[in-house]
C-alpha positions in Angstrom: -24.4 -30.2 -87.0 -21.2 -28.2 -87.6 -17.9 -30.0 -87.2 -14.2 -28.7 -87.5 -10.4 -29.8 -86.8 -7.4 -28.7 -85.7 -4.1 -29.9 -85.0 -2.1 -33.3 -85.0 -2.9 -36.3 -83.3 -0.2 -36.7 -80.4 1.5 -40.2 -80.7 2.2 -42.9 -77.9 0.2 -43.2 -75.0 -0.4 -47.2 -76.0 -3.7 -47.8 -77.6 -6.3 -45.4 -78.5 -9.7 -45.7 -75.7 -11.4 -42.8 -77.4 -11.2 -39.1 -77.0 -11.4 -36.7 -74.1 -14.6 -34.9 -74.5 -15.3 -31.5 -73.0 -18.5 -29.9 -73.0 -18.9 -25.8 -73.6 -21.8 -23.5 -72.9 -19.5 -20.1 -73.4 -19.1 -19.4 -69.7 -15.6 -19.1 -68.3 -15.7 -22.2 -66.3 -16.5 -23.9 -69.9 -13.4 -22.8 -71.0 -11.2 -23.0 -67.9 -12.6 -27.0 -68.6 -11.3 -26.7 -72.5 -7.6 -26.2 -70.9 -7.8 -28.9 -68.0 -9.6 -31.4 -71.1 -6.7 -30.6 -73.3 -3.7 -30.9 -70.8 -5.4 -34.2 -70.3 -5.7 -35.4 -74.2 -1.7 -34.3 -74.1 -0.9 -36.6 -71.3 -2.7 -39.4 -72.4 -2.1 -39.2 -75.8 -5.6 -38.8 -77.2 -7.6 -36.6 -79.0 -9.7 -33.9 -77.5 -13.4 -33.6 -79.0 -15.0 -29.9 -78.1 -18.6 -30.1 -77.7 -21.2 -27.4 -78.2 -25.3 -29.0 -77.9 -28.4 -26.5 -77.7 -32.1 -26.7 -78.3 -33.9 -24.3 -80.7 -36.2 -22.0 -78.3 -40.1 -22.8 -78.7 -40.9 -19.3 -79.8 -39.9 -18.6 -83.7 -36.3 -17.1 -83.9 -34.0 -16.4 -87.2 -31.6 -19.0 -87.4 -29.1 -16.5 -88.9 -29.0 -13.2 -88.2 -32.0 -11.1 -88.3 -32.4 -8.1 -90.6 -32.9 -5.8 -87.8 -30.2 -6.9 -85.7 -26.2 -7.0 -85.8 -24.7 -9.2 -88.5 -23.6 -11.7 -85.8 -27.0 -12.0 -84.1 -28.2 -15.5 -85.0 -28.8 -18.5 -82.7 -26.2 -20.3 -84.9 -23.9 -17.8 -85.3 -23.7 -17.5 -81.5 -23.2 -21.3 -81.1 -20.8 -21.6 -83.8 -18.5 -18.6 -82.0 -18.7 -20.3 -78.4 -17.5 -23.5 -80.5 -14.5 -21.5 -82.3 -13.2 -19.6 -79.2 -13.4 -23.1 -77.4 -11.9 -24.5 -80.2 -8.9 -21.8 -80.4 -8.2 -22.0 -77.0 -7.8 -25.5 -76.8 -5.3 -25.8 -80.0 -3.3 -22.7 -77.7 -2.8 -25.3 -74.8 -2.1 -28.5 -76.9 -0.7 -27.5 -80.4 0.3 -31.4 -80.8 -3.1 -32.7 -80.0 -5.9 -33.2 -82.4 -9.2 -31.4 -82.1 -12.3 -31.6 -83.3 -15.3 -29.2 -82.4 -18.8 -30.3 -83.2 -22.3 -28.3 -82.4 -25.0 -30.5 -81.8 -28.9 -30.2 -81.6 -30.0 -31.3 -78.4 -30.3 -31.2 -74.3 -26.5 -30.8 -73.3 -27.0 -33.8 -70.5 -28.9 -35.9 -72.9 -26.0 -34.8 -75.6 -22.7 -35.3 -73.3 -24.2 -38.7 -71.8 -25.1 -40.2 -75.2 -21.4 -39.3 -76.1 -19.9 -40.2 -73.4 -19.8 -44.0 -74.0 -17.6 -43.7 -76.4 -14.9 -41.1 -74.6 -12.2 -42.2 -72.4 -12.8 -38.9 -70.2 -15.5 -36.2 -70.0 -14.4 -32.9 -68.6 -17.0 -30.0 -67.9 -17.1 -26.8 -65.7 -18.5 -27.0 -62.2 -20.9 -24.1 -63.6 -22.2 -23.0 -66.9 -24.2 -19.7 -68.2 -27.2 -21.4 -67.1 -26.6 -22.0 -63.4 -28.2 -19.2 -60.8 -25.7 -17.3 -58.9 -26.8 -19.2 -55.3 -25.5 -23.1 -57.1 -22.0 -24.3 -56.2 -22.3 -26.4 -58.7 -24.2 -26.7 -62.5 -26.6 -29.4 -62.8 -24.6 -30.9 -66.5 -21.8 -32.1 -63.8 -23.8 -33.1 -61.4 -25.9 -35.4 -63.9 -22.4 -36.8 -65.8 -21.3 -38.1 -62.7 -23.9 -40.0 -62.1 -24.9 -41.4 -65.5 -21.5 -41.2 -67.8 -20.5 -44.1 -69.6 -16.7 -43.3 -68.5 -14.8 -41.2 -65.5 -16.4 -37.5 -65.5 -13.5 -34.5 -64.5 -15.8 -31.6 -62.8 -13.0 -28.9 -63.3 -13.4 -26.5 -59.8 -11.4 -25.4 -56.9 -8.7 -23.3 -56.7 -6.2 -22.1 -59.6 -3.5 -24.1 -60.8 -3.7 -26.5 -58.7 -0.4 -28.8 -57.5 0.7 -31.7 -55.3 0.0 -35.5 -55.4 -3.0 -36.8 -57.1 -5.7 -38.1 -54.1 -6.9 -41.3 -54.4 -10.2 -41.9 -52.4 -10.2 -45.7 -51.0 -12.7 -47.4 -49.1 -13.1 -51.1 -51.0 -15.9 -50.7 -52.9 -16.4 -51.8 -56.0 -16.7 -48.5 -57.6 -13.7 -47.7 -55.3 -11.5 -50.3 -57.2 -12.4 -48.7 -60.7 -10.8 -45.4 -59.1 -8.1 -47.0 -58.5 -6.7 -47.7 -61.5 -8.0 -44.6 -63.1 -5.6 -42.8 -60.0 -3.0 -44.7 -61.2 -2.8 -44.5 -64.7 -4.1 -40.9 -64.0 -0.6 -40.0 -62.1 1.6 -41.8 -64.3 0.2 -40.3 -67.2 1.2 -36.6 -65.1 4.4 -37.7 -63.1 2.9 -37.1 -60.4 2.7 -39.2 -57.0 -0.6 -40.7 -56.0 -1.8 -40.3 -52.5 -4.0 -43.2 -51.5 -6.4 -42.3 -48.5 -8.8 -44.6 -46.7 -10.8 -42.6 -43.8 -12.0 -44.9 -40.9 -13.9 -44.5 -37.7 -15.2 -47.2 -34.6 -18.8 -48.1 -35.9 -21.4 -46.9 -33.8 -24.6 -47.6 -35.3 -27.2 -48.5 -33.4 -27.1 -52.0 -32.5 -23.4 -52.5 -33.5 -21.2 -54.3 -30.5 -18.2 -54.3 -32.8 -16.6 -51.6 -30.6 -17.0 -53.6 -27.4 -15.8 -56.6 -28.5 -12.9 -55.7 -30.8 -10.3 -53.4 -29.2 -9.9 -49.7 -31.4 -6.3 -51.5 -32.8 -8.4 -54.0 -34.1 -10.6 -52.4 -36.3 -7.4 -50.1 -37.3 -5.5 -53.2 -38.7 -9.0 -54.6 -40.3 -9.2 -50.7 -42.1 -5.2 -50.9 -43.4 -5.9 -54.4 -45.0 -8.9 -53.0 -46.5 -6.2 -50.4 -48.2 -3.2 -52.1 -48.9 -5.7 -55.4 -50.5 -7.2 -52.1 -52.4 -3.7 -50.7 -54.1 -1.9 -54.4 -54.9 -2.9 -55.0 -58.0 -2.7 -51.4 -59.2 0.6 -51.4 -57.6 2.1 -54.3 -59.5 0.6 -52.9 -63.1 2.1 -49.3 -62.5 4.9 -50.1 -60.2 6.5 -46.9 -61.5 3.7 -44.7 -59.9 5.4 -43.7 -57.0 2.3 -43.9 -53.8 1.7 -42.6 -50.6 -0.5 -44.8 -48.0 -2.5 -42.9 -45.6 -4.8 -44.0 -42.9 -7.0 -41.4 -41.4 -9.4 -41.6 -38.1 -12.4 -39.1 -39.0 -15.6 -39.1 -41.1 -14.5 -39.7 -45.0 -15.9 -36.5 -46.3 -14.2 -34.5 -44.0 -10.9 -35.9 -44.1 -11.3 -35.6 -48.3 -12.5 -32.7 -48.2 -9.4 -31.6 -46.1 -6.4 -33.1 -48.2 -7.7 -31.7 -51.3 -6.5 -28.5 -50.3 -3.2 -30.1 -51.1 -4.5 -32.1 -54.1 -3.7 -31.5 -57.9 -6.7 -33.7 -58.4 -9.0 -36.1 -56.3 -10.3 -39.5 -57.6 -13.3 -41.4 -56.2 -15.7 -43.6 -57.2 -19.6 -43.0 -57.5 -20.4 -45.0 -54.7 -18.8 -46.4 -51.4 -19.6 -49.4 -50.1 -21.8 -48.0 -47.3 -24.2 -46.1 -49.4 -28.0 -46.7 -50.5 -28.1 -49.5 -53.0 -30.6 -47.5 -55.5 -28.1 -44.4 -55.8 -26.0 -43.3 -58.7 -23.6 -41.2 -57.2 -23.5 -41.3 -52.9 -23.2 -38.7 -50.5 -19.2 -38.3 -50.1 -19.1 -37.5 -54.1 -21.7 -35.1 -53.7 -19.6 -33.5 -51.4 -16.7 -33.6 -53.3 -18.4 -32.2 -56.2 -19.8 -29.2 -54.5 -17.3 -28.4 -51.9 -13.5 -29.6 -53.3 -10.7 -27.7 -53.2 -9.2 -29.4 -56.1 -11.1 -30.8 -59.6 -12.5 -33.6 -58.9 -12.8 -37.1 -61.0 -15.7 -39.4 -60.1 -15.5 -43.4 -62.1 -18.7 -45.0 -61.5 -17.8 -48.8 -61.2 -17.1 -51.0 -64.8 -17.6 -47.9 -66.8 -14.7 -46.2 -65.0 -12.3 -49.3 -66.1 -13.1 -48.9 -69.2 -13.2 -45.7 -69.8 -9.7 -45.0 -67.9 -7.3 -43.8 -70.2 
């Protein structure tokens, strides 16, 4: 296990919840996640861990370099140069941040889960060097977001991304740790926070709501579900300036839609219509694979905690 530091610890930010963690595999979306993680750390004012985990191949390798290769050549060599570059870059975006880098021995998901109850934040590519060409999105993000111990940043979408931070709403449980994550997330950026909440008649099979309960109705029953959603957030940050928007259509669609205009989209694993027994529902699925924006996904009590 190889471990290094860099930099100064930023001060303020109010008490320390533990430090961004960002996972690197050498790719360039790796290290497109080292700069989002370390803008983060900045804002927050916490420290950024770089993480680098690997397994040893079951056929017999060198560790170092092998005598009839280039100097460089060694499985540890390699790991410890995707750690530095990681590690280099990071200190470039966030001079005023402290770093640490670290190599561990071990699965990456395995590795990064473990670590991540202790992190306020993990960050990660949407792919890595590992991911076949046809995947939208690596399986390491897809797994963190649905067994972290704290919110899980899937860096993807377009470049530099602006506008408000989106806010996905629809009362769930997991739904109300994302709240305050958004929150604290947009003050911590000076940013506004756009707080959506995506409704439609229900038309199940065997459901008479429609026929009893005029369209209007259901529309005010959908806007209570959003302002009860935002109050308390509201009153904690009241400087977060917010945005209220209620939106006939399918949810995934209409998210799918204002992250186009997003800096950043925060939802919780699971609304309050999924499958009891899944981690991480359909619309965040979505979200993961199609965004236009990176995407933040708080699973329930782990998400309060862990929101910086």
């Amino acid at each position: 296990m190889t471990e290094q530091t860099a930099g100064t610890r930023h001060e303020g930010g109010g008490r320390d919840r533990g430090p961004v963690l960002v996972g690197v595999d050498g790719s360039a979306s790796a290290l497109h996640a080292v700069e989002t993680a370390a803008g983060e750390a900045r804002s927050r004012g916490a420290r950024l861990a770089v993480v680098h985990a690997f397994t040893w191949p079951l056929l017999p390798v060198p560790l170092g370099p092998s005598p009839y290769g280039p100097p460089g050549g060694g499985l540890r060599q390699q790991a410890e140069e995707i750690l530095d570059t990681a590690v280099v870059r990071a200190r470039a975006c966030a001079p005023d941040v402290e770093v640490t880098g670290e190599i561990i021995e071990g699965e990456p998901l395995t590795v990064l889960a473990a670590r991540s109850r202790s992190a306020a934040l993990v960050v990660v590519g949407s792919r890595g060097v590992g991911a076949f060409t046809g995947l939208l999105l690596g399986s390491v993000a897809v797994h963190l977001a649905a067994h972290a111990g704290c919110p899980v940043l899937v860096v993807r979408g377009r470049e530099g991304p602006s506008g408000p931070v989106l806010l996905a709403v629809d009362g769930s449980p997991d739904s109300g740790a994302a709240v305050d994550f958004a929150f604290e997330t947009a003050r911590a950026r000076g940013a506004e926070l756009l707080a959506v909440h995506a409704w439609a008649p229900r038309t199940g099979p065997g459901d008479l709501t429609p026929l009893f309960q005029g369209e209007e109705v259901i529309r005010d029953e959908e806007q209570r579900v959003l302002d009860q959603a935002l109050a308390a957030a509201g009153e904690r940050w009241p400087e977060v300036s917010v945005e209220r928007r209620l939106v006939r259509g399918r949810t995934r669609s209409v998210l799918l839609a204002e992250s186009a205009d997003a800096q950043l989209v925060v939802l919780g694993a699971r609304g309050r219509g999924g499958f009891a027994g899944l981690l991480l529902g359909s619309v965040s699925q979505a979200m993961l694979h199609h965004a236009q924006s990176p995407v933040v996904v708080v699973r329930g009590a782990a998400g309060e905690a862990g929101a910086a």
